[in-house]
C-alpha positions in Angstrom: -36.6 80.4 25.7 -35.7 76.7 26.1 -36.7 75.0 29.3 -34.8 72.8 31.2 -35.3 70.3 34.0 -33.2 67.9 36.1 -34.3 64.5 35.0 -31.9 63.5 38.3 -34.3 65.4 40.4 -36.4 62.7 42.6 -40.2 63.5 41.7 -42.6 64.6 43.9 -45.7 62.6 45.1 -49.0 63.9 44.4 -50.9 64.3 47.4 -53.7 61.9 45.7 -51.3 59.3 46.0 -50.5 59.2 49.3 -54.3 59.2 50.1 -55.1 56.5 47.9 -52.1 54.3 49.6 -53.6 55.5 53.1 -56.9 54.6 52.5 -55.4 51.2 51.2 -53.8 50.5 54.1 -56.9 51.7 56.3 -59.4 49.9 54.7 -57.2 46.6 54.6 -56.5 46.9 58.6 -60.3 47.5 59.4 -60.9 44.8 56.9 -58.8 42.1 58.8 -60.2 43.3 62.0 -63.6 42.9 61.4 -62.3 39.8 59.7 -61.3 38.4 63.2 -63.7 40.1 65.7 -67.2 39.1 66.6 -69.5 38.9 63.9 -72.8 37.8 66.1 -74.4 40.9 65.4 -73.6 40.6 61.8 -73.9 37.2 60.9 -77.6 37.3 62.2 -78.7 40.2 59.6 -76.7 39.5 56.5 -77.9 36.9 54.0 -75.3 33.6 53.5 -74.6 31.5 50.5 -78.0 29.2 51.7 -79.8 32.3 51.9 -78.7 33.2 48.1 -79.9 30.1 46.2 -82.9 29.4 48.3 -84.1 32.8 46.3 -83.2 31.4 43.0 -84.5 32.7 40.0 -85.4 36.3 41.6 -83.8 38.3 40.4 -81.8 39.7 43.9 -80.7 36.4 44.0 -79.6 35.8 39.8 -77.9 39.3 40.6 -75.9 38.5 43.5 -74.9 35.1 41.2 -73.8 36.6 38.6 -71.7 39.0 40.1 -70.3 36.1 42.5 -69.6 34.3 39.4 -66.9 36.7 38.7 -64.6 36.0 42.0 -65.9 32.2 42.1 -62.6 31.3 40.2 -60.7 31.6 43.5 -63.6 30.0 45.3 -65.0 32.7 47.0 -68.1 33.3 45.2 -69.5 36.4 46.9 -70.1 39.5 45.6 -68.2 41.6 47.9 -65.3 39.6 46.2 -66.3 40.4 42.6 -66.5 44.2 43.0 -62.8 44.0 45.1 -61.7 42.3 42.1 -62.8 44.5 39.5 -62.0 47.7 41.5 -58.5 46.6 42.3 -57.6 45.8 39.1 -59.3 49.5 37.4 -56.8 51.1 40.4 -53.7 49.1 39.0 -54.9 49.8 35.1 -55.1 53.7 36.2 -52.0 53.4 38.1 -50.2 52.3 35.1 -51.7 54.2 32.5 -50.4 57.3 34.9 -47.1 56.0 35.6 -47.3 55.5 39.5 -44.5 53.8 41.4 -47.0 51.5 42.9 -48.9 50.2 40.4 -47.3 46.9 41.2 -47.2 44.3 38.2 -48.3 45.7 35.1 -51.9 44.7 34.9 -52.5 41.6 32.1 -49.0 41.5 31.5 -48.6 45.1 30.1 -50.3 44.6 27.0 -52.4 47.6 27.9 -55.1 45.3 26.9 -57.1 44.9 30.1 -60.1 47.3 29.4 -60.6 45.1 26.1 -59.9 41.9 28.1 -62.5 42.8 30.9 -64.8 43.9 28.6 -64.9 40.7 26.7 -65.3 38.3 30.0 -67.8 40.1 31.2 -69.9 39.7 28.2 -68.9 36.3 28.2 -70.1 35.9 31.6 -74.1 37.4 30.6 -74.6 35.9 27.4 -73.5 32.4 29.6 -75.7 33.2 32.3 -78.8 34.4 30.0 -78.2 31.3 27.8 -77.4 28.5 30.9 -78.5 30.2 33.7 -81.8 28.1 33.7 -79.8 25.1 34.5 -79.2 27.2 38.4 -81.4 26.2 41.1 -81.8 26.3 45.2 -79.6 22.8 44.9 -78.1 22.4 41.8 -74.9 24.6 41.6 -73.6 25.0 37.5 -70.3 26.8 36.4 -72.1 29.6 34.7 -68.5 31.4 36.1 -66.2 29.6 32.8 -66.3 31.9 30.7 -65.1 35.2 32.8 -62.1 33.5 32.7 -61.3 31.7 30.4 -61.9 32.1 26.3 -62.6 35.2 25.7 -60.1 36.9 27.8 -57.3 34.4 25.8 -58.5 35.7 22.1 -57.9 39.2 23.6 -54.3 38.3 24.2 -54.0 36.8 21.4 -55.4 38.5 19.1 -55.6 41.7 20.2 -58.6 44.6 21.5 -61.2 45.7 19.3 -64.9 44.9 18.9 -64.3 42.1 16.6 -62.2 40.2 19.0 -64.0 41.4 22.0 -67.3 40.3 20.9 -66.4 37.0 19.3 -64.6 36.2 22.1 -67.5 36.5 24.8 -69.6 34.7 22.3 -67.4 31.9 22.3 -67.0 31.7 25.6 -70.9 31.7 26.1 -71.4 28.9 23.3 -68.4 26.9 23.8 -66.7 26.9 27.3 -70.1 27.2 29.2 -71.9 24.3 27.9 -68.6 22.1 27.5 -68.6 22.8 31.6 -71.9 21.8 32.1 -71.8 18.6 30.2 -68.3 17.1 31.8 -69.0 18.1 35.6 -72.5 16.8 35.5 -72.3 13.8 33.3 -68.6 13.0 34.4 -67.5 14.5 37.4 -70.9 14.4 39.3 -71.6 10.5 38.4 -67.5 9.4 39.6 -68.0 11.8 42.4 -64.9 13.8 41.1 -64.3 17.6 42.1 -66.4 20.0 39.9 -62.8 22.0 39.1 -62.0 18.9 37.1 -64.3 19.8 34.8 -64.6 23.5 34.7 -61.2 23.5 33.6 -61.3 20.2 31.6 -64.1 22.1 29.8 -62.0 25.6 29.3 -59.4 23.3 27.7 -61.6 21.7 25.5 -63.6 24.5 24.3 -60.6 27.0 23.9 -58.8 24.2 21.3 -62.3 24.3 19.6 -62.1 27.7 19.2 -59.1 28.6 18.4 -59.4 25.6 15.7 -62.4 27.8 14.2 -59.8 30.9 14.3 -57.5 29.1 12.4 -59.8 28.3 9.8 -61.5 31.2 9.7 -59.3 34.3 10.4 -61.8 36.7 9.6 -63.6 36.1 13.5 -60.5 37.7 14.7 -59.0 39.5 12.3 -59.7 42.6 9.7 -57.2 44.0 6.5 -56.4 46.8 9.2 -55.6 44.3 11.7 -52.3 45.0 13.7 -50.3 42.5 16.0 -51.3 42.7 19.7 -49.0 44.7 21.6 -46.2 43.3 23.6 -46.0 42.8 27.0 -43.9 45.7 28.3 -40.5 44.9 29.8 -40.0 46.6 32.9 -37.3 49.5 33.1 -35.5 47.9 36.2 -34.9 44.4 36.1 -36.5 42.8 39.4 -34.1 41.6 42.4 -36.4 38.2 43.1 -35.7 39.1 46.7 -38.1 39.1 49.2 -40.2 42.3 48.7 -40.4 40.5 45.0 -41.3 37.4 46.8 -44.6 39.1 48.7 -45.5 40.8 46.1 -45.7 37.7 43.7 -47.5 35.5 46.2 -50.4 38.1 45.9 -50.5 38.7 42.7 -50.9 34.9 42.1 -54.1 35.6 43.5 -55.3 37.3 40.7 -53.5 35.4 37.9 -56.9 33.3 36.5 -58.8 35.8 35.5 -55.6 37.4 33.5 -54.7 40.3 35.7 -52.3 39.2 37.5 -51.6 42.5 40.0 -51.0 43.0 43.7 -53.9 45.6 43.4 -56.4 43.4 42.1 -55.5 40.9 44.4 -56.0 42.6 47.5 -59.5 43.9 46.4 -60.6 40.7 46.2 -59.2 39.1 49.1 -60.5 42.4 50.8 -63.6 42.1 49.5 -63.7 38.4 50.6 -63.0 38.7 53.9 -65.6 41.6 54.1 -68.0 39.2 53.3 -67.0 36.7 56.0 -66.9 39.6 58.6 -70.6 39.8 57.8 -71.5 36.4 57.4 -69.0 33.6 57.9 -71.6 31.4 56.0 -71.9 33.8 52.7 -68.6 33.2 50.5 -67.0 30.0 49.7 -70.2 28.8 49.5 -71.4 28.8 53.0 -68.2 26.4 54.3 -67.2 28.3 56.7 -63.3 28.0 55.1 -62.5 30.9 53.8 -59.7 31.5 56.1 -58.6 28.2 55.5 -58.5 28.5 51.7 -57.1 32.3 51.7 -54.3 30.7 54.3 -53.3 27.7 51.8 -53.5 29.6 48.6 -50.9 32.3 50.2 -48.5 28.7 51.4 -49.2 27.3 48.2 -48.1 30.2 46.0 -45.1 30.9 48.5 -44.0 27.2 48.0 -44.3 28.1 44.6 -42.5 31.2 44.3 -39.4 29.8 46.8 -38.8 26.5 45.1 -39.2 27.8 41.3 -37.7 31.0 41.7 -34.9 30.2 39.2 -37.8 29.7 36.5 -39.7 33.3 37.1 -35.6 34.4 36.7 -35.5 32.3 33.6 -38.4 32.8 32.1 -39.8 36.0 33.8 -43.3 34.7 34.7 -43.8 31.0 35.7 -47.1 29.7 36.1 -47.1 29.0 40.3 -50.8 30.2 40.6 -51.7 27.4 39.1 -52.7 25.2 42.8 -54.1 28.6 44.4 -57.4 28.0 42.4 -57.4 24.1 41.7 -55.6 21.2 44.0 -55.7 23.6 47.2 -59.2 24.8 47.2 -60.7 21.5 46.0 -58.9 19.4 48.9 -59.9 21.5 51.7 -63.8 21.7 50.6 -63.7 18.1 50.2 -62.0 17.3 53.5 -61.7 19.9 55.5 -59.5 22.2 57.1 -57.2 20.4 58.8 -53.5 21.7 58.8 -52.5 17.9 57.1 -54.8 19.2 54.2 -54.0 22.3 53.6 -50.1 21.6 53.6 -50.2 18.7 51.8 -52.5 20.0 49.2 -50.3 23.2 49.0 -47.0 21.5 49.0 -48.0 19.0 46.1 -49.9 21.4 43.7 -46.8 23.7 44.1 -44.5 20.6 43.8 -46.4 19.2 40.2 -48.8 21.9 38.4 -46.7 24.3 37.7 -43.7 22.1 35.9 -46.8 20.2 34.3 -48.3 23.0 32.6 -44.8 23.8 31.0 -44.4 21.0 29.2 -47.8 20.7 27.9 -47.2 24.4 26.9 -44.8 22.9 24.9 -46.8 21.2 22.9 -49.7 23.5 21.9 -49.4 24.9 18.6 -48.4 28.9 18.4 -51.8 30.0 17.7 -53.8 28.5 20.5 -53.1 30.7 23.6 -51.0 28.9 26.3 -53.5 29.0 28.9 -54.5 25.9 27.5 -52.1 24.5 29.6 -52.3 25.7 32.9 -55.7 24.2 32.6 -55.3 21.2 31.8 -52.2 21.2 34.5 -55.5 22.2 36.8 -57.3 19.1 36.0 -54.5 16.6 35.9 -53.1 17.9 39.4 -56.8 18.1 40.7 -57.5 14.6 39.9 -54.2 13.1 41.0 -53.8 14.9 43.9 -57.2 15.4 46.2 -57.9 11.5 45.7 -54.3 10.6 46.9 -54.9 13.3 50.1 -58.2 11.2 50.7 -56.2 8.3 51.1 -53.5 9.8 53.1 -55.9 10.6 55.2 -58.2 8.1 55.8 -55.1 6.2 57.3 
């Protein structure tokens, strides 16, 4: 007997979902909360940035590194972070992979690739720590964080999952990203006092033409006879509106654009898991500044800038890089001057205004087999370096 159903029949919501969006919404509430209350009790029995180094090498303190090193892209550098990150954007793959109506943006772009993509930065990020971590001490901070996002999360794109791709690409990442970092921001950017982002990112660039140089040459690191084009992004079934709900939604997902995810979800775990950490100890992420708040604040104006004045190139193109000041020029200017509301709209206004137009046209540019985040970091650097020098001017006026 043949079975039919009403495809026009609205489908029901599992009772799972609604408790996972519950909880979401709980924990994010009591999050904030705690975020804003009084955090005297805490802050005296929870271990700060300070606290962290002071301990380095043990190996409570290399583990709470590493795993910082996986949320220090957006500056926060705490562990709470990290695990926010990473747990968010598992939710959003799973939510995808199952269909769920609030998935949000498909996770890395809806290649389907993010479990190969995640795998490979992480390994990136140990073989960099176990081969540079020496260079960490109580008072010498290093980018050991490169290559989490960076590298080897770009072959995966390109190239496509599988162990080949996966492994060479952490390996490159621990061999060419890390130690290209290490030598620019502390024989270049330390000696002309230039922000260490310069040349995290200067180093990314650098490394990832090297690499993708050696793939061209040598085909076989990423490819195999059974080799098979990486999958393409999914198009989504419903064309968006770029209204305001859009609008939001895209401002929080710029959060979580660096390390490839690029998903509400993922987002708000680690700007939950952030602000957990400052409920606890104000002094633990960000490196003990103190500014969170102020750098979570000017990230969110910086990408709304972003969003509202190049909303006719996301319609154009369908994705636009506007993240690109949430984890360079805004960041930078406000742990180099401050706080002030003068720094964290003029640093927002101007990385909106010139990274994201930059790193189009140097996109241009780059040859189809090296992966176009190439330029969005080099868009980083330039807009780092002309920017945060022209705020110190401004104002020192």
């Amino acid at each position: 007997m043949e079975v039919t159903t009403d495809k026009n029949q609205p489908s029901r919501k599992s009772p799972i979902d609604t408790a996972v969006v519950l909880l979401m919404i709980g924990a994010t509430l009591l999050i904030v909360w705690l975020s804003f209350s009084n955090r005297t009790f805490w802050g005296a029995h929870w271990p700060g940035y300070g606290d962290m180094v002071s301990l380095l090498p043990e190996p409570s303190a290399r583990l709470r590194w590493v795993l910082g090193d996986i949320s220090e892209v957006a500056f926060y550098k705490h562990e709470f972070a990290s695990i926010g990150l990473l747990a968010g954007a598992y939710l959003a793959y799973w939510a995808s992979r199952t269909g769920k109506s609030w998935q949000g943006f498909a996770i890395s772009y809806g290649t389907g690739l993010w479990p190969w993509l995640v795998t490979s930065s992480l390994l990136g990020l140990l073989l960099s720590n176990l081969l540079w971590g020496w260079t960490v001490t109580a008072t010498t901070w290093q980018p050991t964080f490169v290559a989490f996002v960076s590298l080897p999360a770009a072959m995966v794109l390109m190239f496509g999952g599988g162990w080949k791709v996966t492994i060479n690409g952490a390996l490159m990442g621990a061999l060419f990203v890390t130690p290209m970092c290490l030598l620019i921001v502390n024989y270049v950017c330390q000696p002309l006092a230039l922000p260490a982002v310069i040349g995290n990112v200067l180093g990314m660039a650098i490394a990832s033409v090297l690499a993708f140089l050696f793939c061209r040459y040598w085909p076989s690191l990423v490819k195999s006879r059974s080799s098979q084009t990486p999958p393409a992004s999914i198009a989504p079934a419903k064309a968006p509106d770029y209204g305001v709900i859009w609008s939001l939604r895209r401002i929080l997902a710029d959060f979580s654009e660096a390390p490839f995810f690029g998903n509400e979800l993922a987002s708000l775990g680690l700007i939950l898991g952030a602000l957990l950490a400052y409920s606890l100890n104000p002094s633990s992420p960000a490196y003990g500044s103190g500014l969170l708040l102020h750098i979570i604040g000017a990230q969110a104006l910086a990408s709304a800038i972003g969003v509202l004045i190049w909303r006719r190139q996301w319609m154009l193109r369908g994705w636009y890089p506007t993240y690109i000041p949430l984890v360079s020029v805004v960041p930078a200017a406000i742990l180099a001057y401050g706080g002030s509301w003068q720094i964290i709209v003029s640093s927002a206004l101007l990385g909106a205004l010139l990274a994201p137009p930059l790193a189009c046209v140097i996109a241009r540019k780059l040859p189809a087999d090296m992966h176009a985040y190439i330029a969005n970091v080099l868009s980083m650097a330039i807009s780092t370096l002309l920017i945060v020098p022209l705020i110190g001017f401004l104002i020192a006026d």
